[in-house]
C-alpha positions in Angstrom: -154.9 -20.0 106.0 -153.4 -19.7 109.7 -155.5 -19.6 112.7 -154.5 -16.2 113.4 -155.6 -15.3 110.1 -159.1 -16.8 110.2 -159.0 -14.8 113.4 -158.8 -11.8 112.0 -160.5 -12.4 109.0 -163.8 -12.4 111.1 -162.9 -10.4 113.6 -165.6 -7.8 113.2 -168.4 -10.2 113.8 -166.8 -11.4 117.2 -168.7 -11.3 120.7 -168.0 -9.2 123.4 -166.6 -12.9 124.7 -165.5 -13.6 121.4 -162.9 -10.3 121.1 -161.7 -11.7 124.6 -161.1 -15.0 123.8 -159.6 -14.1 120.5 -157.2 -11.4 123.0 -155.7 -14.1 124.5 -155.9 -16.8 122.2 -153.2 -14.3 119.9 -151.4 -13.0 123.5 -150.0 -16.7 123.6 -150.3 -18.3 119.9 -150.6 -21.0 119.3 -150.3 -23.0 122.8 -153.2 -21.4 124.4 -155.2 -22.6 121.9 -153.3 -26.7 122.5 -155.2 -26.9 126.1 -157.8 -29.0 126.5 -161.2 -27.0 125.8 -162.0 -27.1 129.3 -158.9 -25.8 130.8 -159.1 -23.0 127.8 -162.8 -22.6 129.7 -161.1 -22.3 132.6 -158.4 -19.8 131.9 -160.7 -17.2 129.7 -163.6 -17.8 132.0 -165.3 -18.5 128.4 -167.7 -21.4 128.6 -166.9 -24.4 126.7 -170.0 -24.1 124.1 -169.1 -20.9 123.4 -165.4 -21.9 122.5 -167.0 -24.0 120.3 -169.1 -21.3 118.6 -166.1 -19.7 117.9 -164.3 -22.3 116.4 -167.0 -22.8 113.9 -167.3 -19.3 113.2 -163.5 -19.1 112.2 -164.1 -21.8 109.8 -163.7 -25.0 111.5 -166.1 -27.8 112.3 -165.1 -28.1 115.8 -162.5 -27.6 118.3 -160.0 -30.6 117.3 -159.7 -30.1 113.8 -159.1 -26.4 115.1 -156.2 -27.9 117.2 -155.0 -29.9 114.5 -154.5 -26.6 112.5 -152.2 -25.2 115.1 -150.2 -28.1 115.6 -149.5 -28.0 111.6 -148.7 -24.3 112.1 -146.0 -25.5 115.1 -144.6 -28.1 112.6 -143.8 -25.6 110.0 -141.9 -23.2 112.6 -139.4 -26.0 112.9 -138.4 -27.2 109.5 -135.2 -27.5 108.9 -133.6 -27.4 105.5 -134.0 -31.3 105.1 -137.1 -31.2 106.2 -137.4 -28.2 102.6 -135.5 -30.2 100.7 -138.2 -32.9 100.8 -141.2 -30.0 99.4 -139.2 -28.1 97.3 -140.0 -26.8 94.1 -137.4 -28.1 91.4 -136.0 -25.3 89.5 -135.8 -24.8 85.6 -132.9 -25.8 83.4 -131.7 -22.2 84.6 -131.3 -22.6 88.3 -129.7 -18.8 88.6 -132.5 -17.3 86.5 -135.3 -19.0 88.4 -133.9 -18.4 91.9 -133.8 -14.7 91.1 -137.8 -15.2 90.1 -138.4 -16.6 93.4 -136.6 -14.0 95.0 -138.2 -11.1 92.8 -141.8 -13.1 94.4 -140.5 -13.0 97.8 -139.7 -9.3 97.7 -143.0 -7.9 96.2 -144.6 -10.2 98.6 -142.5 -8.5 101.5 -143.8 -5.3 100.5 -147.5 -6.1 101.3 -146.3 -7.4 104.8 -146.0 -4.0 105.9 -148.4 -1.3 106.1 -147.2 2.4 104.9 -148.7 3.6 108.4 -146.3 1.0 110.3 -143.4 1.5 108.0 -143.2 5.0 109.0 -143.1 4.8 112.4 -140.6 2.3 112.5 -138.4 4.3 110.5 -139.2 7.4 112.7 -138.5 5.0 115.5 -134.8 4.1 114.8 -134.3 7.8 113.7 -135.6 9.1 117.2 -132.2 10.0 118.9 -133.8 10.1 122.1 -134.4 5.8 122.2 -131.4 4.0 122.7 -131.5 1.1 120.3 -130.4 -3.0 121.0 -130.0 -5.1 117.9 -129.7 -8.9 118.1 -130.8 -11.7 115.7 -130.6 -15.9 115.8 -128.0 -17.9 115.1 -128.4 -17.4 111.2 -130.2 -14.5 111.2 -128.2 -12.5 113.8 -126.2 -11.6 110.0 -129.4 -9.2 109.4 -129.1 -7.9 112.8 -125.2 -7.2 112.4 -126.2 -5.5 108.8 -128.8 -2.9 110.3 -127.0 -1.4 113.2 -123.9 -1.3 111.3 -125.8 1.1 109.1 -127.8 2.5 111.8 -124.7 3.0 113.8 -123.7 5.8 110.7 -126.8 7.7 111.2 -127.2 8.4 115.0 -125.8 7.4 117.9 -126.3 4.9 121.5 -126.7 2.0 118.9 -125.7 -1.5 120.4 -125.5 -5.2 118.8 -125.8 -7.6 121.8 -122.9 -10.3 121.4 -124.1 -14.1 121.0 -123.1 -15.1 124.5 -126.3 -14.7 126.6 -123.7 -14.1 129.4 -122.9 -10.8 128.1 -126.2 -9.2 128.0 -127.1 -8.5 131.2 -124.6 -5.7 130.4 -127.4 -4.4 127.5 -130.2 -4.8 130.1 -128.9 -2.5 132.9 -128.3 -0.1 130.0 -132.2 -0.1 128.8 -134.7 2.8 129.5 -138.1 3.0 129.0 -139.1 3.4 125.4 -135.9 2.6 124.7 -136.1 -0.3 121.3 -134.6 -4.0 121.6 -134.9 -4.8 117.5 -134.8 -9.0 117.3 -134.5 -10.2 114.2 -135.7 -14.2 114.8 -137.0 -16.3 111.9 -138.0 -20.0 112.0 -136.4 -22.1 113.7 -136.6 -19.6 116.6 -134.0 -19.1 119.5 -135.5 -19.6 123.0 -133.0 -17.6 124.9 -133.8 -14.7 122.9 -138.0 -14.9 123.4 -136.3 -14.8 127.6 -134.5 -11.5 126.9 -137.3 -10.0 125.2 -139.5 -10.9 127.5 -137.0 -9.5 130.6 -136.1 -6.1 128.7 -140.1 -5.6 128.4 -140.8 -7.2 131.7 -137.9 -5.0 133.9 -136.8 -2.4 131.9 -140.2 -1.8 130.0 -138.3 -1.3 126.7 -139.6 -1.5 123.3 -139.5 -4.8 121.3 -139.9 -4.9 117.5 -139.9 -8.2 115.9 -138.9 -9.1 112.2 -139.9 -13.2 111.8 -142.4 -15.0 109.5 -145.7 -16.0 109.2 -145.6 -18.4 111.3 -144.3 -15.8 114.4 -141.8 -16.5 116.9 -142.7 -16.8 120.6 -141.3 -12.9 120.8 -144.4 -11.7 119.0 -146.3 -12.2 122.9 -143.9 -9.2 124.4 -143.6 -7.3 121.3 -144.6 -4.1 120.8 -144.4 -4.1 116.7 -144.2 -7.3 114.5 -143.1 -7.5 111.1 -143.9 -11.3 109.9 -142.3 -11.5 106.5 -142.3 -14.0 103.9 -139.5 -16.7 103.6 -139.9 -19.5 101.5 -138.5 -20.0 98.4 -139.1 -23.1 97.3 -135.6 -24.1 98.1 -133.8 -26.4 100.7 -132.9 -23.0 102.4 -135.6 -20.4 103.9 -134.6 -16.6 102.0 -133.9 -13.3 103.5 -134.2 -10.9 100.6 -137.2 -9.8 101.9 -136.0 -9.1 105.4 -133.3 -7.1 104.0 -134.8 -5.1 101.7 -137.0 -4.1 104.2 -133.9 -3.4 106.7 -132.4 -1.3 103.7 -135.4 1.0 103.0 -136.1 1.7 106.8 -132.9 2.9 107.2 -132.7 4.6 103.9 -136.4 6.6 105.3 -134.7 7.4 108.6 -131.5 9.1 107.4 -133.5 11.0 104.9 -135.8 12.3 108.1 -132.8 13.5 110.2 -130.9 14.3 107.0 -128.8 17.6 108.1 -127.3 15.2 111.4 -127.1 12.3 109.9 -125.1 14.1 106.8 -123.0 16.0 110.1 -122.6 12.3 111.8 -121.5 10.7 108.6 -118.8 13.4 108.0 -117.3 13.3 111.2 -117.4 9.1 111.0 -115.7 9.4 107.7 -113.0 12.2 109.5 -112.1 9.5 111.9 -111.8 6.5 110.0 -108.4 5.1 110.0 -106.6 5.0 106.7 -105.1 1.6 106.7 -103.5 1.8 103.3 -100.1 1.2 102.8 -98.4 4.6 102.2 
């Protein structure tokens, strides 16, 4: 269990200086929780006994071993797929057949990752034509984020995919509003420039990040607004997706269906416009 989830696992039998420490341990997890004990003392004003209370009552026996738990956790954000290939699971005599297994477990398990509260705001979130809405993923993952505002793109308007080059998006952020939604998609191993834009579009321009990533969080989760940690692993030499899109897919099925009668009107004047390409 992650550190976060012992966190809030107990939660409800926290402190008054407990809940604060917990506040910021989770504001910037895990490397808050790396300092020294008595620079953590210093920073939370928390004493250092009572840092130590806390670790015990999360389940450890004392304040390194609780240390050594977050530096597994960083470990496992940056895997690669040798590093997978090493703990994989071999597959049965059926490769095919047991990859779509492991898939089938990822996506029921993807289901539980989001709350039916949180699932429809979101999708009331992308719908709301009054929000402009930024899309960008990582270097692998920027595919999911290319996926979901092509289809968003059908079903209202002011949708924008931000290019790769970082040298382009200062463009995006003289165009974001308040409220307006930057929608990251960054899964393990992350992509520092983009924790720097979500961090400036929330920062300047006070626009609202939702995160898709994985359990163990990218460093986006500190300025975002919504975070969607899905799981990933499939036992293979390569982290999966198929949660992450079926997700994508049934949020924008929900948000069309909500704004039905304009998205129907937007879809029929895209489809009007298309050009026919076909050889006459």
């Amino acid at each position: 269990m992650q550190v976060r989830e012992r966190i809030d696992k107990n939660s409800d039998g926290f402190t008054s200086a407990e809940r604060r420490l917990s506040s910021a341990l989770l504001a910037d997890y895990p490397f808050l929780g790396l300092e020294p004990i008595q620079e953590l003392s210093k920073k939370t004003k928390i004493s250092a006994a009572s840092i130590s209370r806390f670790v015990n009552k999360i389940g450890f026996q004392g304040f390194q071993e609780f240390q050594r738990q977050l530096i597994e956790e960083l470990k496992e954000r940056q895997r690669s797929p040798i590093d997978l290939h090493e703990t994989r699971h071999p597959a049965r005599s059926d490769y095919f057949s047991d990859f779509v297994t492991r898939a089938n477990d990822l996506m029921t398990t993807s289901a539980e990752a989001i709350t039916i509260a949180q699932f429809d705001r979101l999708s009331e979130l992308i719908g709301d034509e009054r929000r402009k809405v930024f899309v960008i993923g990582g270097r692998i993952s920027d595919t999911i984020a290319q996926y979901f505002s092509r289809h968003l793109r059908q079903i209202r308007p002011d949708v924008y995919h931000l290019p790769a080059d970082p040298e382009a998006w200062p463009d995006y952020l003289l165009r974001m509003k308040p409220k307006d939604l930057l929608i990251v998609v960054d899964f393990r191993r992350y992509q520092s420039n983009l924790a720097s834009l979500a961090e400036h579009a929330t920062l300047h321009n006070k626009t609202h990040v939702i995160l898709f990533t994985d359990k163990w969080l990218s460093p986006i989760a500190g300025n975002a607004r919504e975070v969607i940690a899905l799981p990933i692993e499939s036992g293979t030499l390569w982290d999966s997706y198929v949660g992450a899109f079926a997700l994508i897919e049934a949020m924008l099925a929900r948000a069309a269906e909500l704004n039905w009668d304009k998205t129907r009107r937007r879809i029929q004047k895209w489809d009007s416009m298309r050009l026919n390409t076909e050889d006459k």
